[in-house]
N, C-alpha and C positions, 0 to 999 in steps of 0.2 A: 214770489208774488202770485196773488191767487185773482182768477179767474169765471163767473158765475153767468150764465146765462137764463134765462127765465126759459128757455126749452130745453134743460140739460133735465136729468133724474131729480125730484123732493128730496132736500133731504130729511126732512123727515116720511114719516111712514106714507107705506101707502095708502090712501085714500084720507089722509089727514087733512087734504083740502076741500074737504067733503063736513068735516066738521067745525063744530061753533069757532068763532073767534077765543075764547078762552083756554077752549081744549088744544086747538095749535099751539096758544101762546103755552100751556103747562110740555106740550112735547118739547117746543123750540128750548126752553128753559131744561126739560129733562137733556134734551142733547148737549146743551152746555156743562150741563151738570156730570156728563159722561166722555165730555173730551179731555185729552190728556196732555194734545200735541198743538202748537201753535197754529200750525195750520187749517187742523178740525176745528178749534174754536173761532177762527176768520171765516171759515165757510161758512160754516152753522150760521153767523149774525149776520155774515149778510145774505146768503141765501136765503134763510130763512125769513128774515124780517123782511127782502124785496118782496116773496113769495105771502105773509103774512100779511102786510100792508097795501099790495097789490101798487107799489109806489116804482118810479122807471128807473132809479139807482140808487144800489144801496154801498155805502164806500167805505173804507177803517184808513184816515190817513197817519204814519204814524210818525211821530216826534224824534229827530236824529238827534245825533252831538253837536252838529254845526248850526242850531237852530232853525233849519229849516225841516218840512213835512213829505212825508212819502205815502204814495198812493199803494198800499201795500197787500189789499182786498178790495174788489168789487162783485157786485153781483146787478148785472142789467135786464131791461125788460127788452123784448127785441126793436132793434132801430134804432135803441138812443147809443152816441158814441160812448167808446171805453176811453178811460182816464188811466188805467193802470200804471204805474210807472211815474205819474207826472211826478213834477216837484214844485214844490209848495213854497217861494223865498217868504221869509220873516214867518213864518210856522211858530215861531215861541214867543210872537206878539202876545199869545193867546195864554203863556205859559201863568205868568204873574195875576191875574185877572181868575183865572180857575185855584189856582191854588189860594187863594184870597176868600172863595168861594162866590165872586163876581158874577163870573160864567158858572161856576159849578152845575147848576143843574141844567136840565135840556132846554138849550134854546130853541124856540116854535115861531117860525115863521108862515102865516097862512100863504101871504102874497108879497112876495119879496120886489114886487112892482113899483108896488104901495107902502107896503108897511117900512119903516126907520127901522132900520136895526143894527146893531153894536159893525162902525167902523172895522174892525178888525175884522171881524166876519165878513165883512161886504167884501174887504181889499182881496181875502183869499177867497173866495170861494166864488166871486161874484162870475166868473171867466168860466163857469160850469152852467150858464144859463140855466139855473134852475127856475121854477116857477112859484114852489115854497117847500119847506123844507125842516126836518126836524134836525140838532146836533148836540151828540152825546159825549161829554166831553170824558175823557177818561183818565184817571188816576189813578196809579196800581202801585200799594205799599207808599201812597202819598208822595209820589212824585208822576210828574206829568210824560204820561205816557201818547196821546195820542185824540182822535174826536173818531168818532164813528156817525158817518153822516149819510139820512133818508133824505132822498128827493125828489119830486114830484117837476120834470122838465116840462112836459106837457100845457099843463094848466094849472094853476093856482090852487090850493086845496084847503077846506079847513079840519084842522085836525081837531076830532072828536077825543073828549075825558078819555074814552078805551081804548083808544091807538095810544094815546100819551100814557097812560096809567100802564101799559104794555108795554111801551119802549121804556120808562122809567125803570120796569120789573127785571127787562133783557139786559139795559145798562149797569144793575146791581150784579146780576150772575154772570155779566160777559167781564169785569173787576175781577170777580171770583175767580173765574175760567182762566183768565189772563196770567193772573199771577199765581195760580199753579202749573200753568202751561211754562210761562218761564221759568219758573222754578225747578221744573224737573229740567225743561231744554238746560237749564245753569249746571246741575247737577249730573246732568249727559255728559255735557261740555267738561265737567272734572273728574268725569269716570273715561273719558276719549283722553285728557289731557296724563291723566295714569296711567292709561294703559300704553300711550306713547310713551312716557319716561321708562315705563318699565321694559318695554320693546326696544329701546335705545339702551337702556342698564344689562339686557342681555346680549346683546349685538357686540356692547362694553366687554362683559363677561367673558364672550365667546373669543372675543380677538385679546385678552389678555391670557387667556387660557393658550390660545394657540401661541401666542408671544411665549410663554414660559417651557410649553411643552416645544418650541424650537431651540430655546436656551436650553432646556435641560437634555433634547435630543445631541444638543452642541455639546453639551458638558460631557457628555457619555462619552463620545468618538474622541472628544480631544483624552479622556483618559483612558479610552480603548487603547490610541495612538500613544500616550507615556505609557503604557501597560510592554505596546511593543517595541517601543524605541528602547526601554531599561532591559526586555528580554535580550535584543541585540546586543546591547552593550555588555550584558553577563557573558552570550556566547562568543562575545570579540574578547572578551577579559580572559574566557579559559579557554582561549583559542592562543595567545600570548603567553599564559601561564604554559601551556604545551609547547607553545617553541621557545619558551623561555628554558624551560625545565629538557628538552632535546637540545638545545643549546650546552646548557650546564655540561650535560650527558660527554655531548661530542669533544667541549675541550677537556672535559675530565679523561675523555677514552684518548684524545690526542698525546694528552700529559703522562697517560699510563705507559704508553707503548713507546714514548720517546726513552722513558724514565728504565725499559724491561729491556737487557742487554744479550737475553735468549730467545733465539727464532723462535722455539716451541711457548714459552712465556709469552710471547709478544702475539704467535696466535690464538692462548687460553685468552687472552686480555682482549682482543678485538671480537673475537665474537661473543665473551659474555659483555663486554660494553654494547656491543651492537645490541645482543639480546633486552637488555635491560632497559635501553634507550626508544628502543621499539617494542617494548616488552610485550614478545613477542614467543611461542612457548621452544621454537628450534632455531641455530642459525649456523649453517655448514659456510667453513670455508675451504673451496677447495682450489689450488696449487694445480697451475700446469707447466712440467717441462718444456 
């Protein structure tokens, strides 16, 4: 919500309050015609148009989902109270009746003391003591967007052809301004909403990357570990084949020497078995008295 005071900075140029009514009103228009952001275009109309009308508040109330109105810009003259913020019940009283083109164009009230005017307008707006008052009703891409509303708390005022031929002129370009401001904020909004999917599709990425790169660091160790567990098992195998085959050896050498009925026989036979069995390249047996 925006905020305008009659002592804050023009926004338009400086010394623009120095020149004709026309020339203001062709800046006030050029600044709209130069705003991009929802925001610039709320200050612009009503800063500008407080500033250009010399009028005590100028307000954008705007149209929700729940049908009622938001005070969503102001711009005041000093002393008179801020409304910012308020809320508006039954706000789309006004919806049906504009879109009809009822209300469509600016309703002008000189002295709202005196003068009848449209029910609906009274109920909302009366509670802002205004004195008189101009309200632009606003439709953007033909659906009811909101009112932007001049007012005169002070005293009663009659609005001259050139105030109204100039709020008529600001109503057309602040449509304009409006719905290309939303259109790009729409268009922000699905360049933020991509770039979030795509910030969560990498964050995605990242954590299925690291998921695979732990399976497959797993996958590696558990076959490092069959790599060694099958090493072991070969060197248990020809660890067995060796005492299987010294086995062999030993009752073959047992069977020789039982089967050899000469000392000298029976010591050629144990130590070439031993040799063989330990193969081994010497093997002395020696004999003590």
């Amino acid at each position: 919500m925006y905020n305008v005071c009659s002592q804050e900075p023009n926004l338009l140029s400086d010394g623009d309050e120095s020149l004709s009514f026309s020339d203001q009103l062709a800046a006030l228009i050029l600044k709209l015609s130069e705003s991009l952001s929802l925001e610039t275009v709320l200050d612009v109309v009503t800063a500008a148009l407080q500033r250009l009308l010399q009028v005590d508040r100028v307000f954008v109330c705007r149209a929700t989902d729940e049908g009622q109105g938001t005070i969503v810009a102001e711009a005041l003259s000093l002393g008179c109270a801020s409304i910012l913020g308020d809320v508006i019940v039954g706000f789309d009283c006004l919806q049906q009746g504009i879109l009809e083109e009822k209300w469509r164009n600016i309703q002008r009230f000189d002295n709202l003391n005196t003068t009848r005017f449209a029910d609906s307008y009274r109920e909302l707006f009366a509670q802002h003591q205004a004195q008189a008052a101009l309200y632009i009703p606003i439709t953007v891409e033909e659906k009811w967007w909101g009112v932007v509303a001049i007012e005169h708390c002070s005293q009663s005022h009659v609005w001259h052809a050139q105030e109204i031929h100039g709020v008529e002129q600001v109503g057309r370009h602040t449509v304009i301004a409006l719905g290309r401001a939303l259109q790009i904020q729409k268009q922000q909004q699905e360049v933020d909403e991509l770039q979030y999917t795509a910030q969560i599709l990498q964050e995605k990425n990242y954590q299925l990357k690291t998921v695979v790169n732990q399976h497959t660091l797993s996958s590696l160790q558990a076959q490092a570990q069959l790599a060694n567990k099958a090493k072991e098992l070969e060197q248990t195998k020809q660890l067995l084949d060796n005492l299987n085959t010294r086995a062999h050896c030993f009752a073959s050498f047992v069977l020789n020497i039982r089967q050899s009925l000469q000392l000298e026989s029976a010591y050629q036979i144990t130590v070439e078995e031993v040799r063989q069995c330990f193969q081994t390249d010497r093997v002395l047996l020696c004999r003590i008295d």
